[in-house]
N, C-alpha and C positions, 0 to 999 in steps of 0.2 A: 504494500500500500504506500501511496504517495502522502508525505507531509510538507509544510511550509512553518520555518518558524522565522522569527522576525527579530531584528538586535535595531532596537533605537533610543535616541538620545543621544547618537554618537557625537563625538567634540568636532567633526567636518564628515564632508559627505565621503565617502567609500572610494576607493580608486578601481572599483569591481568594476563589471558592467553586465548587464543580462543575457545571457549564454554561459558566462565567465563559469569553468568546471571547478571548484573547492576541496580540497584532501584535507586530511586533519594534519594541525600541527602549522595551518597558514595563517596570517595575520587577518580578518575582513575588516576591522575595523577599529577603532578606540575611544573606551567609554568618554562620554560628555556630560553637558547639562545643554539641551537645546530642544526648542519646542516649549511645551509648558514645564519643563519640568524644575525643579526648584535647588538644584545640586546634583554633580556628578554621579550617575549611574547607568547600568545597562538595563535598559526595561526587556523581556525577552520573553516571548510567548511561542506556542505554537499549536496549526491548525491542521485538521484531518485535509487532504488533498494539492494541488497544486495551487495558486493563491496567486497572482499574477498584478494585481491591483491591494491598495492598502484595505487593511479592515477597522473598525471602532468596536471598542470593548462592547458595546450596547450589542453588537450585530451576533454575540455569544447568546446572549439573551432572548432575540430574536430568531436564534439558529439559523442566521446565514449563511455561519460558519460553525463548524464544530471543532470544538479546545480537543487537542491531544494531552490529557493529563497525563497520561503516560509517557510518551514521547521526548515533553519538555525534562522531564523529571532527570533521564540520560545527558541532558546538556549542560546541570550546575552541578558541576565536579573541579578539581583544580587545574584540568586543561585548559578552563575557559580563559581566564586569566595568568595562565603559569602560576598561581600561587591559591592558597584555598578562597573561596567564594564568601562574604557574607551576605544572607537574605537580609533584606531593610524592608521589602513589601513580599508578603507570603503568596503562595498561588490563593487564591477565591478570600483575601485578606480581610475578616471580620471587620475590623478598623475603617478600612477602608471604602466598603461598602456604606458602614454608619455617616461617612464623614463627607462622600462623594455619590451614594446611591448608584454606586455599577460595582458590577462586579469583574474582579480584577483577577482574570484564567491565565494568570502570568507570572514573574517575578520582576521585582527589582532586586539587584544586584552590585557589586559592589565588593573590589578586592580585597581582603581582610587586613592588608598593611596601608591603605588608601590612607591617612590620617597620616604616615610617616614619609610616603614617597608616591609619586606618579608612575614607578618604573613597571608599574602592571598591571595599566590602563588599555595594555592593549588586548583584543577578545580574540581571542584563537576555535576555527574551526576543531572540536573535538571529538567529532563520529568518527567513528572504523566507516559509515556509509559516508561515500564521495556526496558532496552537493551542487547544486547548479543555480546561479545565482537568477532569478527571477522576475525581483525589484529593486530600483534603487532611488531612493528620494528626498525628497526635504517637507514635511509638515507642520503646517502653524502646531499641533498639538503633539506627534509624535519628535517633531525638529529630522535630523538625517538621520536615518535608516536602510535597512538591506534588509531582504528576506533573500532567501535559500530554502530550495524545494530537495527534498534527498527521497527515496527508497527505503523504507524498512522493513 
């Protein structure tokens, strides 16, 4: 089955482009703060199928799209960042739900030394499956972003 997951907030748009083929262990991008978002993080979701145009969390709700909870779950490990991960917003985040009324089938993210150093800021492709890049863009809300479609 085909998935898409999505890395945005990046600090500049992507030097990818869409065909661009992905192995683990490559750079796509480096966390930001851009769009609405209010401090450095990787926001990072992903959805059942190929996904070609961006999505809004609402659209989970709506089922325009369907959340791979399982999926996303294999991408926050310490390959993302070469160093371990810290969660700052949970997948389907209680908090966050009360405070914004969506629900949020994703993570924020955010490298565990980030407070002492910038040196791993950058977000590393970390599947065994190859990826192929999708989309790549800039939004008032999401700021610059990449999705990657892969195979699992």
């Amino acid at each position: 089955m085909k998935y898409t997951v999505r890395y945005a907030h990046l600090r500049s748009l992507p030097i990818w482009q869409v065909g661009d083929n992905v192995k683990r262990g490559v750079i796509i991008g480096k966390m930001g703060s851009t769009g609405q978002s209010t401090g450095s993080h990787l926001h990072i979701d992903c959805v059942e199928g190929e996904q070609v145009s961006l999505w809004r969390l609402h659209e989970y709700e709506d089922r325009t799209v369907e959340s791979s909870h399982r999926q996303i779950q294999y991408f926050i490990d310490k390959e993302l960042f070469d160093c371990e991960p810290y969660i700052t917003t949970t997948y389907n985040d209680l908090n966050y739900f009360k405070l914004l009324n969506k629900c949020h089938l994703g993570y924020d993210v955010v490298p565990m030394d980030r407070k002492k150093t910038d040196k791993h800021f950058d977000i590393f492709w970390n599947r065994s499956h190859n990826g192929k890049v999708c989309a790549v863009g800039k939004d008032s809300g999401y700021g610059n972003y990449i999705m990657i479609t892969f195979e699992a």
